[in-house]
mmCIF file of the N, C-alpha and C atoms, coordinates in Angstrom:
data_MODEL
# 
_entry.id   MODEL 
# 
loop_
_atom_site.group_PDB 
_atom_site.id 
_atom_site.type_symbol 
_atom_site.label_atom_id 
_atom_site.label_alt_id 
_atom_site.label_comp_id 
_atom_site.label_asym_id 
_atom_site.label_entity_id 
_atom_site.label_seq_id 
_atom_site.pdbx_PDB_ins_code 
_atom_site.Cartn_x 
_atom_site.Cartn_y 
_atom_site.Cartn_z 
_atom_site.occupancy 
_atom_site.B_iso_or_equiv 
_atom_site.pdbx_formal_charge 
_atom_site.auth_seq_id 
_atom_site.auth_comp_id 
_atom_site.auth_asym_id 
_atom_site.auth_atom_id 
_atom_site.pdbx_PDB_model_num 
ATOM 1   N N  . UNK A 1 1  ? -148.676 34.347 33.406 1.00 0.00 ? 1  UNK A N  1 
ATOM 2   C CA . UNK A 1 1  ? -148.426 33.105 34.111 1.00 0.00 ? 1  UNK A CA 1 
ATOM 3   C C  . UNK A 1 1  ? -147.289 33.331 35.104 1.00 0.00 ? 1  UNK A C  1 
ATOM 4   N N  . UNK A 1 2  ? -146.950 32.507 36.300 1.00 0.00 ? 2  UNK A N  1 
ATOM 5   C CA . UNK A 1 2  ? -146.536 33.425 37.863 1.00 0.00 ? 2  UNK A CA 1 
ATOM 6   C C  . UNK A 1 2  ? -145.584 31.710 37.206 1.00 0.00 ? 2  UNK A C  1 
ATOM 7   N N  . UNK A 1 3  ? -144.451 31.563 37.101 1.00 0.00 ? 3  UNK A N  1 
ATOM 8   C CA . UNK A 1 3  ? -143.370 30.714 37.378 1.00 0.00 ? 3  UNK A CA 1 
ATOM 9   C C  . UNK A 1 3  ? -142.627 31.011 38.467 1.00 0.00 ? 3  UNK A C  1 
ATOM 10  N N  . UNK A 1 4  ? -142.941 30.168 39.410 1.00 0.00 ? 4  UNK A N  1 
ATOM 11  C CA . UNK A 1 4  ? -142.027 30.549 40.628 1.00 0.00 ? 4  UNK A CA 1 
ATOM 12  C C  . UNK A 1 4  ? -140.368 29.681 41.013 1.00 0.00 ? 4  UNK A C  1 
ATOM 13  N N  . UNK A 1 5  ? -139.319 30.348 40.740 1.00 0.00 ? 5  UNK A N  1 
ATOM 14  C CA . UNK A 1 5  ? -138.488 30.700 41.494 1.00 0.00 ? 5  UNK A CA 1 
ATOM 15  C C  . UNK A 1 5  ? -137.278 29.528 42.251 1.00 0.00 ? 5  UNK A C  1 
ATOM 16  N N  . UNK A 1 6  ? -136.800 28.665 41.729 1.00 0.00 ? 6  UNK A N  1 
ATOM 17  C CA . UNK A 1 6  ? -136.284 28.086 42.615 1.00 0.00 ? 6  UNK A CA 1 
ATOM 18  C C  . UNK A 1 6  ? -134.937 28.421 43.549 1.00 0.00 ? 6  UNK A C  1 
ATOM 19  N N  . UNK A 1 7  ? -134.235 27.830 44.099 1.00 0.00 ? 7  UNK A N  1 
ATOM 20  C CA . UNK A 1 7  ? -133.465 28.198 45.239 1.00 0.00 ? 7  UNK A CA 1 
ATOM 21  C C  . UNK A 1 7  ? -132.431 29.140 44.631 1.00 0.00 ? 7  UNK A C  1 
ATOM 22  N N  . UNK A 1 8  ? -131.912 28.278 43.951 1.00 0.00 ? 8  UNK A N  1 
ATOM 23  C CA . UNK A 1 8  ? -131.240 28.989 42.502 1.00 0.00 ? 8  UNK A CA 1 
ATOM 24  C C  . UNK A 1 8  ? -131.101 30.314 42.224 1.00 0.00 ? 8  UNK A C  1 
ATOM 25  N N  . UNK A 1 9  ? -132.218 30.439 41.363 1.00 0.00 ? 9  UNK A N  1 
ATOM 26  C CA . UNK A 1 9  ? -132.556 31.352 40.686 1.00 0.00 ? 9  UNK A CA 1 
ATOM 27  C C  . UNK A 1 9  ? -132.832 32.728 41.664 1.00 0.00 ? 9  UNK A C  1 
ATOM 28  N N  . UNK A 1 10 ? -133.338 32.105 43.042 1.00 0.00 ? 10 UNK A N  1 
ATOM 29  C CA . UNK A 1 10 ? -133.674 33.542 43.774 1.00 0.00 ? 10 UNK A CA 1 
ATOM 30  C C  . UNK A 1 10 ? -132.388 33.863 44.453 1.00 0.00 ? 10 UNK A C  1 
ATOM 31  N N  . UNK A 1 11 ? -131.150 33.347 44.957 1.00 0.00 ? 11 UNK A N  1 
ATOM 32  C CA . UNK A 1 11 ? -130.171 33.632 44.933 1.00 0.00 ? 11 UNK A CA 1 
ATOM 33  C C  . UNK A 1 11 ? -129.053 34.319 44.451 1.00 0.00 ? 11 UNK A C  1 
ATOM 34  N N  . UNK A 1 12 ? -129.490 34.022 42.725 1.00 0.00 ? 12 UNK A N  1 
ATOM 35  C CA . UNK A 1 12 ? -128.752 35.096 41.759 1.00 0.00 ? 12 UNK A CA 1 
ATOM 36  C C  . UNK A 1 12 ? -129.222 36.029 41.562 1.00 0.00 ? 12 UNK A C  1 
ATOM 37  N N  . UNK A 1 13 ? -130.609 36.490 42.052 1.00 0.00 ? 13 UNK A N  1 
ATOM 38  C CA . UNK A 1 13 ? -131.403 37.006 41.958 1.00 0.00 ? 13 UNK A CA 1 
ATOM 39  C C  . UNK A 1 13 ? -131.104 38.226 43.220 1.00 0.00 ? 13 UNK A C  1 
ATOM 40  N N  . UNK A 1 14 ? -130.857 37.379 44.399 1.00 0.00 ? 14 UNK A N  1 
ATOM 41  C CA . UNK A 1 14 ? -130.542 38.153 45.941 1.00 0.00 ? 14 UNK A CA 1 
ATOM 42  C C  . UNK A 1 14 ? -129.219 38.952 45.397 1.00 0.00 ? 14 UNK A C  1 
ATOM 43  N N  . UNK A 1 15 ? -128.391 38.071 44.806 1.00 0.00 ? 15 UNK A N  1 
ATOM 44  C CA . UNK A 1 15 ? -127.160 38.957 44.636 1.00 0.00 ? 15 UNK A CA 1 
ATOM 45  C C  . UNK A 1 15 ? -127.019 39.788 43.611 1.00 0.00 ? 15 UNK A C  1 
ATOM 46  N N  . UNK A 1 16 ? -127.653 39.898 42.830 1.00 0.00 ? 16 UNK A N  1 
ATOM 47  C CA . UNK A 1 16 ? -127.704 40.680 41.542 1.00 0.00 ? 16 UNK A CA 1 
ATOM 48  C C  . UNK A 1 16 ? -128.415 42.211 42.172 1.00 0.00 ? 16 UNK A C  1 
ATOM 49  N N  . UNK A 1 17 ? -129.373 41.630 42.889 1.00 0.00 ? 17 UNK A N  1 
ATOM 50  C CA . UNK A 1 17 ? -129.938 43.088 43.524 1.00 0.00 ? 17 UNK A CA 1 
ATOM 51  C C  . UNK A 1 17 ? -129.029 43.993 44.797 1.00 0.00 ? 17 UNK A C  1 
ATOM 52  N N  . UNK A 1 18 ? -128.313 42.908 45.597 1.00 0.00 ? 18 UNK A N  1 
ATOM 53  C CA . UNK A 1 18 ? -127.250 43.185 46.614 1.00 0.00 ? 18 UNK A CA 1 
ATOM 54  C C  . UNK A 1 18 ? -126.221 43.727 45.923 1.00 0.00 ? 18 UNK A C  1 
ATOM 55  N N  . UNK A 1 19 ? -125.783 43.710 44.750 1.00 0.00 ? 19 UNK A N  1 
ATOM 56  C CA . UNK A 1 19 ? -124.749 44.315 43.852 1.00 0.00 ? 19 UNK A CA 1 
ATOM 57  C C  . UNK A 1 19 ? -125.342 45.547 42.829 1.00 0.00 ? 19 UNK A C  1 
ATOM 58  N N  . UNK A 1 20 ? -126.612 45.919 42.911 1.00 0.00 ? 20 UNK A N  1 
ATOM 59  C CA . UNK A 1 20 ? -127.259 46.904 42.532 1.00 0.00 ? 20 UNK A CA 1 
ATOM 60  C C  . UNK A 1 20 ? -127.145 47.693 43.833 1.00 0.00 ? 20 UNK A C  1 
ATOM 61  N N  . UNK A 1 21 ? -127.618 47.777 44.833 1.00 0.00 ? 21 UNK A N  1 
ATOM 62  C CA . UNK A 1 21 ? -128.025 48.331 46.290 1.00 0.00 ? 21 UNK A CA 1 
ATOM 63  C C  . UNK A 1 21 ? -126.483 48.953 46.448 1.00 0.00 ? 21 UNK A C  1 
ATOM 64  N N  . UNK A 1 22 ? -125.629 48.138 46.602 1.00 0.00 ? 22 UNK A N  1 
ATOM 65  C CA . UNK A 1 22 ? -124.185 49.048 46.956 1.00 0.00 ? 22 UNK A CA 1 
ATOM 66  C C  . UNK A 1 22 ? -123.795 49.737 45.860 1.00 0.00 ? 22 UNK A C  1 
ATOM 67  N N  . UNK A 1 23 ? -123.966 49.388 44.967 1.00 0.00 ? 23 UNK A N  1 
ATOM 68  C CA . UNK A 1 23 ? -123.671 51.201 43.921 1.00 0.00 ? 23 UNK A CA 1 
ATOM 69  C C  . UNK A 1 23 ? -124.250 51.726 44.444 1.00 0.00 ? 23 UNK A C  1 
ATOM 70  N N  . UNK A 1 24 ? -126.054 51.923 44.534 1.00 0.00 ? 24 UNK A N  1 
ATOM 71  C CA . UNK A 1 24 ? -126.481 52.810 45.149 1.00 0.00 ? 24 UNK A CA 1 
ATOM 72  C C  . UNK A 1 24 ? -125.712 53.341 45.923 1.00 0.00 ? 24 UNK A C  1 
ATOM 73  N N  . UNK A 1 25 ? -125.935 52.776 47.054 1.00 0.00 ? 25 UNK A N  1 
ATOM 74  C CA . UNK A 1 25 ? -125.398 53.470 48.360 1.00 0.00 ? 25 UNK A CA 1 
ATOM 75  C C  . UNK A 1 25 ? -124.145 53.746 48.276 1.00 0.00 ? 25 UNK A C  1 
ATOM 76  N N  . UNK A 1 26 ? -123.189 53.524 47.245 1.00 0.00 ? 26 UNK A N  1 
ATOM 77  C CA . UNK A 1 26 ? -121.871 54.250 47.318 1.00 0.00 ? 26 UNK A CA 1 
ATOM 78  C C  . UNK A 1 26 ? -122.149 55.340 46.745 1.00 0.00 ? 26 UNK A C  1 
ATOM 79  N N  . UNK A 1 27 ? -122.822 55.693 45.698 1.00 0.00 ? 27 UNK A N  1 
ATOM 80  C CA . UNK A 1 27 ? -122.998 56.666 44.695 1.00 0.00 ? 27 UNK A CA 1 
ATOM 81  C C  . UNK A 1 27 ? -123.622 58.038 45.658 1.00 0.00 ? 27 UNK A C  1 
ATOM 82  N N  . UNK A 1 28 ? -124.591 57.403 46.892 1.00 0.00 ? 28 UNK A N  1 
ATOM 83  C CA . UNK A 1 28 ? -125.238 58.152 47.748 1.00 0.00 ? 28 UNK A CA 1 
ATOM 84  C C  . UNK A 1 28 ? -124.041 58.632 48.965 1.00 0.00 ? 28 UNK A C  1 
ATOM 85  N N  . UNK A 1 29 ? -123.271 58.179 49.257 1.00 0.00 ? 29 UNK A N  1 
ATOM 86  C CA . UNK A 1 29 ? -122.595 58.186 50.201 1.00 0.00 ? 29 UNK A CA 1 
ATOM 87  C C  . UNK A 1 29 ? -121.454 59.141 49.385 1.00 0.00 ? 29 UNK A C  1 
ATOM 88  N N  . UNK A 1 30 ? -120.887 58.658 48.471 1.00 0.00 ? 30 UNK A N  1 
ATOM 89  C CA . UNK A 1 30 ? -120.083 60.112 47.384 1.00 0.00 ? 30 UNK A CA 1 
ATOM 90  C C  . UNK A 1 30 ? -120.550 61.453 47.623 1.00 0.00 ? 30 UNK A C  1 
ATOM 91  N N  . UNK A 1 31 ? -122.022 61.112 47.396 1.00 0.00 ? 31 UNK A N  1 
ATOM 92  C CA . UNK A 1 31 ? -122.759 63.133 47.406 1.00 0.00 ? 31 UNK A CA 1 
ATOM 93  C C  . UNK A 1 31 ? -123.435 63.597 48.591 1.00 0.00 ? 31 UNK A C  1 
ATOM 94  N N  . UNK A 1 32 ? -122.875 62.837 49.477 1.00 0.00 ? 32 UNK A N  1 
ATOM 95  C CA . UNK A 1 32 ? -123.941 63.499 50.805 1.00 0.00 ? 32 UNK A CA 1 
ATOM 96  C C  . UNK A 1 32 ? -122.972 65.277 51.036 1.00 0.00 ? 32 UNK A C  1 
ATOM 97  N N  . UNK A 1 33 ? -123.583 65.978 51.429 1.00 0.00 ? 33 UNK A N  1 
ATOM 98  C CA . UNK A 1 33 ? -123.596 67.400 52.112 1.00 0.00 ? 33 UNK A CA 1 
ATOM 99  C C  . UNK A 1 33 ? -123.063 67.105 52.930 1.00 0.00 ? 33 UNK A C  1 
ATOM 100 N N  . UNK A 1 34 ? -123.127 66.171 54.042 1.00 0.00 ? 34 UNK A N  1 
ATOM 101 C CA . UNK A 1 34 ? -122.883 66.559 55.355 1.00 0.00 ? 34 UNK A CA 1 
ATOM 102 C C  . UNK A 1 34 ? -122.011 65.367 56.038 1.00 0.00 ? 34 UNK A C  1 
ATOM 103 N N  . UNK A 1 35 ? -120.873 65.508 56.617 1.00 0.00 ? 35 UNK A N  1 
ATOM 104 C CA . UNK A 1 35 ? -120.324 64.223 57.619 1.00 0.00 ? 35 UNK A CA 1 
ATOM 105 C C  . UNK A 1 35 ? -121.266 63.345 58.216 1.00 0.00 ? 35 UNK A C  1 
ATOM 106 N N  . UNK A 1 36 ? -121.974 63.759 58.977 1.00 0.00 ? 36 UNK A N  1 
ATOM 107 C CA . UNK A 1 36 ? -123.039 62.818 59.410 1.00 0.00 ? 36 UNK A CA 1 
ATOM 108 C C  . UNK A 1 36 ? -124.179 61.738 58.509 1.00 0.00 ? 36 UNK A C  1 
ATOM 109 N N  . UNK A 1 37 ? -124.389 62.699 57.640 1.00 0.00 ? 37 UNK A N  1 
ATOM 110 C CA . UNK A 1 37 ? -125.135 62.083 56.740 1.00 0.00 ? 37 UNK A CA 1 
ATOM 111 C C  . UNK A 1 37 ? -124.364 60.894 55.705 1.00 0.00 ? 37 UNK A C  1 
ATOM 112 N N  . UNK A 1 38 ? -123.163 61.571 55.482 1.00 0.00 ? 38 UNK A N  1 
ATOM 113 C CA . UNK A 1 38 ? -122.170 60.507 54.508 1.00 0.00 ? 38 UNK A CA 1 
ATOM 114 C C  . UNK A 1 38 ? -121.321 59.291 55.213 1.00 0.00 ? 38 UNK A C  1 
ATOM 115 N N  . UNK A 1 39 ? -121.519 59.450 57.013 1.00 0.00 ? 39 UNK A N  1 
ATOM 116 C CA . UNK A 1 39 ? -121.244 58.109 57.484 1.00 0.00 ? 39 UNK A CA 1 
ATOM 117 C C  . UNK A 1 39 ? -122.288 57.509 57.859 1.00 0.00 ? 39 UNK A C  1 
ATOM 118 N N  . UNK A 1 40 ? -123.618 58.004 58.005 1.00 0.00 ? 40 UNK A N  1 
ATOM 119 C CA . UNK A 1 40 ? -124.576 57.159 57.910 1.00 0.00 ? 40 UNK A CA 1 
ATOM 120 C C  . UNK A 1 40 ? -124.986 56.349 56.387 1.00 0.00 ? 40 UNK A C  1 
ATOM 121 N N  . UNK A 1 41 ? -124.569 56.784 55.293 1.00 0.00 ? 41 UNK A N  1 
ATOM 122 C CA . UNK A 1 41 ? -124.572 56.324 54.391 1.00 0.00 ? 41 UNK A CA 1 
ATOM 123 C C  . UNK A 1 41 ? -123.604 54.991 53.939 1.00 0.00 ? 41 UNK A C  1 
ATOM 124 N N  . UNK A 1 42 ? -122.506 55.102 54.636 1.00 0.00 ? 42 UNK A N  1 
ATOM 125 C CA . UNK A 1 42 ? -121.094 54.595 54.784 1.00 0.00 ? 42 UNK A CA 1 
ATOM 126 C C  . UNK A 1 42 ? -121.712 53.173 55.647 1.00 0.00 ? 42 UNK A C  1 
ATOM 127 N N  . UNK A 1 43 ? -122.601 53.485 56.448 1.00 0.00 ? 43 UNK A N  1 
ATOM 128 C CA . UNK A 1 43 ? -122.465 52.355 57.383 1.00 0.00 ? 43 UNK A CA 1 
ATOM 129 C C  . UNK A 1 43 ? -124.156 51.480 56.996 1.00 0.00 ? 43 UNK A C  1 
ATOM 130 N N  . UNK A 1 44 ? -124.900 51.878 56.262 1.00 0.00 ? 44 UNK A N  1 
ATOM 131 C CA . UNK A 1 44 ? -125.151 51.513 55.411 1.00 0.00 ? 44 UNK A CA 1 
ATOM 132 C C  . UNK A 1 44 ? -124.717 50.569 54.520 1.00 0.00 ? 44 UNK A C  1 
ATOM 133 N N  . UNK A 1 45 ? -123.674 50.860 53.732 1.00 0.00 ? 45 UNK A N  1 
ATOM 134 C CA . UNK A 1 45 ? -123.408 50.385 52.783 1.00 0.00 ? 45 UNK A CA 1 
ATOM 135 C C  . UNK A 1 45 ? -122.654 49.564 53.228 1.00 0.00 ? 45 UNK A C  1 
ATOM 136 N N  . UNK A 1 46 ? -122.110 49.689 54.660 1.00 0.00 ? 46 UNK A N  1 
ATOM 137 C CA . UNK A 1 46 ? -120.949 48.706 54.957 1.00 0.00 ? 46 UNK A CA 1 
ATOM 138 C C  . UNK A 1 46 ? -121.964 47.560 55.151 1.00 0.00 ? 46 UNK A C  1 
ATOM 139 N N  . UNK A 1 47 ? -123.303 47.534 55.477 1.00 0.00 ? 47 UNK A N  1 
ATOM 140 C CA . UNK A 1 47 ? -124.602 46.579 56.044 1.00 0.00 ? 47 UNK A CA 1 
ATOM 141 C C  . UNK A 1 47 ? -124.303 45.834 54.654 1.00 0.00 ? 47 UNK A C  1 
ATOM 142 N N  . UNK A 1 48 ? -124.697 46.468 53.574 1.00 0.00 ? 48 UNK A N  1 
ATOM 143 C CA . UNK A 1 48 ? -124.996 45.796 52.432 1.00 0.00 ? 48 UNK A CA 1 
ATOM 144 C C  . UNK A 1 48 ? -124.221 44.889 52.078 1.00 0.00 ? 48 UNK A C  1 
ATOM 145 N N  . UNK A 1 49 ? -123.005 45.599 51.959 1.00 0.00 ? 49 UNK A N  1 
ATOM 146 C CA . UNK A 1 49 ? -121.599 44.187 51.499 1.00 0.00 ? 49 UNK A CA 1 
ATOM 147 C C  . UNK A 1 49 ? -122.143 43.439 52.312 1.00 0.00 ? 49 UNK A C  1 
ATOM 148 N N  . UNK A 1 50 ? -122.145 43.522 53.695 1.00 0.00 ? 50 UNK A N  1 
ATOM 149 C CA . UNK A 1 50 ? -121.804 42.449 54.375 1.00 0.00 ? 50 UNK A CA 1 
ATOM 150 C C  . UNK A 1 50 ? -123.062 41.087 53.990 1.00 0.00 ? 50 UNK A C  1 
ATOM 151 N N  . UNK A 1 51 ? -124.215 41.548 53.671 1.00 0.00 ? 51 UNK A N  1 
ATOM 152 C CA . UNK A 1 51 ? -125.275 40.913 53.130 1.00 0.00 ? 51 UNK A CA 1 
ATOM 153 C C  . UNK A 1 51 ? -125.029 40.468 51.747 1.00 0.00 ? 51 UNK A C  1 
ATOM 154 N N  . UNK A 1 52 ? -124.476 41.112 50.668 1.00 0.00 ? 52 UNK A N  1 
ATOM 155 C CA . UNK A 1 52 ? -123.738 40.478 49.943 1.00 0.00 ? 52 UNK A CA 1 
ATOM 156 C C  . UNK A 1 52 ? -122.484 39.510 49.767 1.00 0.00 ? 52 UNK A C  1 
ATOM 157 N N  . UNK A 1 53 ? -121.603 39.648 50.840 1.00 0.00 ? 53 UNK A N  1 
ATOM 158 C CA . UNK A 1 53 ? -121.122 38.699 50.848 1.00 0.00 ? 53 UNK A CA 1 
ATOM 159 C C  . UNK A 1 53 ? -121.102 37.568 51.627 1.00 0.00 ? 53 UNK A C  1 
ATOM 160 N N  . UNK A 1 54 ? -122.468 37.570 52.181 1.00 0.00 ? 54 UNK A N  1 
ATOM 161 C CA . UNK A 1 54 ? -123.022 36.063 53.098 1.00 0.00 ? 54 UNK A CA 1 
ATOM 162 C C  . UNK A 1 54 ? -124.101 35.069 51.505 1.00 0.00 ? 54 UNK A C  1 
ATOM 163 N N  . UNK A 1 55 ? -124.600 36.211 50.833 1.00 0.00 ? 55 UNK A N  1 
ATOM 164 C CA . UNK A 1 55 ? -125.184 35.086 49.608 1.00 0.00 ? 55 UNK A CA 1 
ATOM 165 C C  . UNK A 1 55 ? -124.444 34.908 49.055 1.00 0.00 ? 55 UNK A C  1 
ATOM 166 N N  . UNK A 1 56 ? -123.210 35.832 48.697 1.00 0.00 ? 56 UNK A N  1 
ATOM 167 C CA . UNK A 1 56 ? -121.923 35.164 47.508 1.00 0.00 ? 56 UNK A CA 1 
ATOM 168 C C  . UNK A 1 56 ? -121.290 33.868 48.348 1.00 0.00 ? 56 UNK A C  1 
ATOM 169 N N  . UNK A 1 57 ? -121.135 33.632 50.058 1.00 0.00 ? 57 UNK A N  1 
ATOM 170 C CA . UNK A 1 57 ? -120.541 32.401 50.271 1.00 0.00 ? 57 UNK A CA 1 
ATOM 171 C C  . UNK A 1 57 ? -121.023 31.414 50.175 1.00 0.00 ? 57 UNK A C  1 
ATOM 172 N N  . UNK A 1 58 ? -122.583 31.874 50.370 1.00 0.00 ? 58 UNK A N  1 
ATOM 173 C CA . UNK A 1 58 ? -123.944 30.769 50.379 1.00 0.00 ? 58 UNK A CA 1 
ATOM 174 C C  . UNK A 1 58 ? -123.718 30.178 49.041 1.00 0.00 ? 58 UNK A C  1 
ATOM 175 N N  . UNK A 1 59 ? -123.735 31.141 48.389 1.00 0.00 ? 59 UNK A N  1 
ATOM 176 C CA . UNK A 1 59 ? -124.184 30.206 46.620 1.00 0.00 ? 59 UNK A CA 1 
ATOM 177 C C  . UNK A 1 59 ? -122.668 29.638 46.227 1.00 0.00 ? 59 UNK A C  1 
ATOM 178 N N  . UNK A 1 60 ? -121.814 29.941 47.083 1.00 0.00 ? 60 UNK A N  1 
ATOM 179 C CA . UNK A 1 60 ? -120.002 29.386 46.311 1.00 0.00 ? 60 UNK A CA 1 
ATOM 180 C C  . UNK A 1 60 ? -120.820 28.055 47.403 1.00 0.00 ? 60 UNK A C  1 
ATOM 181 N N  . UNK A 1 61 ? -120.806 27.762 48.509 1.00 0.00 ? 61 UNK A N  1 
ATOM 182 C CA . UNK A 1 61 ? -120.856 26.728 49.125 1.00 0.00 ? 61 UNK A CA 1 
ATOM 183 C C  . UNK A 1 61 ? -121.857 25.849 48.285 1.00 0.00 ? 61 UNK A C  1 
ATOM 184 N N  . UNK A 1 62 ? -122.715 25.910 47.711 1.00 0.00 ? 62 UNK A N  1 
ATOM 185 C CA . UNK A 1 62 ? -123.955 25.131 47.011 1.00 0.00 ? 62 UNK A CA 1 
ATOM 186 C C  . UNK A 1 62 ? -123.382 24.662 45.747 1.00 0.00 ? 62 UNK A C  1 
ATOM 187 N N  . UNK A 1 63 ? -122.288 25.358 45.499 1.00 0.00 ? 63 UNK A N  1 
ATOM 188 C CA . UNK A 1 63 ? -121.427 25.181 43.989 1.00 0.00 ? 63 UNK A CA 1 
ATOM 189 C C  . UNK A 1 63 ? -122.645 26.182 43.186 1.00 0.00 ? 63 UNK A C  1 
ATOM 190 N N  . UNK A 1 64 ? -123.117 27.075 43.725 1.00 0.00 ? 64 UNK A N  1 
ATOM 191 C CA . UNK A 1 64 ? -123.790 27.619 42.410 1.00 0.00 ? 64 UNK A CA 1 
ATOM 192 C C  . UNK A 1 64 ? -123.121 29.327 41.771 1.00 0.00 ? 64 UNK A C  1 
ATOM 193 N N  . UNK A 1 65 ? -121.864 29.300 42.382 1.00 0.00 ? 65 UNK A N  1 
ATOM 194 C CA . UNK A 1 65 ? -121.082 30.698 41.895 1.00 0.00 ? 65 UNK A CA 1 
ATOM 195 C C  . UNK A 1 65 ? -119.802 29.528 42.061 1.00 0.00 ? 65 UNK A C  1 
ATOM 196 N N  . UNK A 1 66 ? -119.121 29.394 40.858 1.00 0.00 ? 66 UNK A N  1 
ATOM 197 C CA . UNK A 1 66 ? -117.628 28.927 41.715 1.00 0.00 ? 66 UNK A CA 1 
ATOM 198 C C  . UNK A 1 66 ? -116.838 29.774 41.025 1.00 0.00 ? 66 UNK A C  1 
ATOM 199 N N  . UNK A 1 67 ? -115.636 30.088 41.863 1.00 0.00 ? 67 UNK A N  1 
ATOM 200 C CA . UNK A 1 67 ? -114.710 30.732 41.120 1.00 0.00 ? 67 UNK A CA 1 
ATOM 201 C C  . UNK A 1 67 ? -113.573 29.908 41.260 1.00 0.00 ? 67 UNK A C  1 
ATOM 202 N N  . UNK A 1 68 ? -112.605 30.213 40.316 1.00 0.00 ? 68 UNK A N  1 
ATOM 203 C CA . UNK A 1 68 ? -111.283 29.707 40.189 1.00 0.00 ? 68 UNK A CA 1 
ATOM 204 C C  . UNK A 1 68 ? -110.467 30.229 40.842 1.00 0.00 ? 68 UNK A C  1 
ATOM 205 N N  . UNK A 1 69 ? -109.210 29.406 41.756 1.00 0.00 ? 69 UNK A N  1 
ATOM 206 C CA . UNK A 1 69 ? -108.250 30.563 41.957 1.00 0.00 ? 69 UNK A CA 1 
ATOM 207 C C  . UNK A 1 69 ? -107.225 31.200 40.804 1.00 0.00 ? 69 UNK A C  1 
ATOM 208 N N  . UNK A 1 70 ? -106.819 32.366 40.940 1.00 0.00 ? 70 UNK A N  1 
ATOM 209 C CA . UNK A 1 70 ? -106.321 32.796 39.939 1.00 0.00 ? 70 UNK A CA 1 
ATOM 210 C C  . UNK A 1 70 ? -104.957 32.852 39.992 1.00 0.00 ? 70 UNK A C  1 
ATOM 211 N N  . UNK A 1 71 ? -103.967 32.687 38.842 1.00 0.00 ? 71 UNK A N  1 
ATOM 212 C CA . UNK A 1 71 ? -102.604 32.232 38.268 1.00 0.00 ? 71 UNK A CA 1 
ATOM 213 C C  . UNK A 1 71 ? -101.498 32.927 39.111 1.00 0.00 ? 71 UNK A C  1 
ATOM 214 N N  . UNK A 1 72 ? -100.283 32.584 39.782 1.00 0.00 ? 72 UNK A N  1 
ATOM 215 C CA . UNK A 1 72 ? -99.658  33.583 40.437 1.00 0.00 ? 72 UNK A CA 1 
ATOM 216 C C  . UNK A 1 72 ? -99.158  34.384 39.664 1.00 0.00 ? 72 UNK A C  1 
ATOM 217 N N  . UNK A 1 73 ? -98.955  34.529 38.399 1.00 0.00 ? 73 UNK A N  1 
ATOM 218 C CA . UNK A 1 73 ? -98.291  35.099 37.656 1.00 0.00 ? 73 UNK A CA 1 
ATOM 219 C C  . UNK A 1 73 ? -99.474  36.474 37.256 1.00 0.00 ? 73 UNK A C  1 
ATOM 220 N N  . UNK A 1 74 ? -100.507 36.163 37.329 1.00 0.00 ? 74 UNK A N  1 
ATOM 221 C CA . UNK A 1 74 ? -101.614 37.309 37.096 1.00 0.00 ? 74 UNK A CA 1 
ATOM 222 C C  . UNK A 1 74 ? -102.119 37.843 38.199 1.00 0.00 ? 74 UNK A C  1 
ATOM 223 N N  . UNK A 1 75 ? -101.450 37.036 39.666 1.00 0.00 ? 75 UNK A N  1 
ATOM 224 C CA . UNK A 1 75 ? -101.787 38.239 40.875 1.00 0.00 ? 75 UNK A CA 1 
ATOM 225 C C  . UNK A 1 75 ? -100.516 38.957 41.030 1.00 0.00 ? 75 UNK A C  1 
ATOM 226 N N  . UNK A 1 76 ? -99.303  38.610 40.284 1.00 0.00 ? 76 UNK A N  1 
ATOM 227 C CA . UNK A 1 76 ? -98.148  39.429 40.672 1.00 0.00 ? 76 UNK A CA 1 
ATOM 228 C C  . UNK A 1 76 ? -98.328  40.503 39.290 1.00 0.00 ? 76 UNK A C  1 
ATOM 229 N N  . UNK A 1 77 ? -99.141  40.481 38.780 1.00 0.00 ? 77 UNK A N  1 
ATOM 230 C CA . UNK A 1 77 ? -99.109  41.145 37.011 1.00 0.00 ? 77 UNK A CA 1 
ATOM 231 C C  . UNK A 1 77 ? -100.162 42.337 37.937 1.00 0.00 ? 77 UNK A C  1 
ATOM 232 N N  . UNK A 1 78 ? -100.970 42.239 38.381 1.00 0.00 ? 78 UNK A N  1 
ATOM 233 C CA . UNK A 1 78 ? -102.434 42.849 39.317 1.00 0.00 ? 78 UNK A CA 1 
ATOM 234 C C  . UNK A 1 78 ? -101.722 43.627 40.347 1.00 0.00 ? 78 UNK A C  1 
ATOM 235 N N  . UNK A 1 79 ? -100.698 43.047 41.201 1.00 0.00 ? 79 UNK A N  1 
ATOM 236 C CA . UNK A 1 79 ? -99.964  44.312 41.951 1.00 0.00 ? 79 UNK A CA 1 
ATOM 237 C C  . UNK A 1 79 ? -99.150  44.996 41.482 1.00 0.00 ? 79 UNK A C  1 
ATOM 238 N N  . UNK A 1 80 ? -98.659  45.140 40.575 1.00 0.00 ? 80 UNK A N  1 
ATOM 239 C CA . UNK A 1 80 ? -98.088  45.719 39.735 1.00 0.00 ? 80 UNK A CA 1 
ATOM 240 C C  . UNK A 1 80 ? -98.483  46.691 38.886 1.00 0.00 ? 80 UNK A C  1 
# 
C-alpha cells in the first residue's frame, strides 16, 4: 500500500537525506588523489550544505524543526 507523504514528512525526509549526502561528499573529498579532483569535491559539497541549509530554514520557518537558543553559560562552557 503507497501512503503518500505530506509536506512534513517529505521535508524531514529532504533533510535527513541532505545530511546523509554531505558525509558523503566530505568522506569523498577527504580521499580524493588529486587537487583538482578534491576541490571539485569541496565545491560540491559546499552545493549541498547550502541545500541543506535552505530546508533546515524552510522547516524552522513552518515551526517544523525549532530549536532553542542555547544558555550563555553553555556557549562560554563550548568555547572553552
Amino acid at each position: 500500500m503507497n501512503i503518500p507523504m505530506n509536506d512534513q514528512e517529505m521535508m524531514h525526509d529532504a533533510l535527513s537525506s541532505q545530511k546523509q549526502i554531505t558525509g558523503i561528499y566530505n568522506t569523498y573529498a577527504n580521499e580524493c588523489a588529486t587537487p583538482a579532483i578534491r576541490d571539485e569535491m569541496l565545491n560540491i559539497l559546499q552545493e549541498e550544505h547550502g541545500i541543506q541549509a535552505d530546508v533546515f530554514k524552510e522547516m524552522q520557518k513552518r515551526g517544523w524543526y525549532p530549536t532553542t537558543p542555547a544558555e550563555d553559560q553553555k556557549v562560554q562552557s563550548a568555547k572553552q
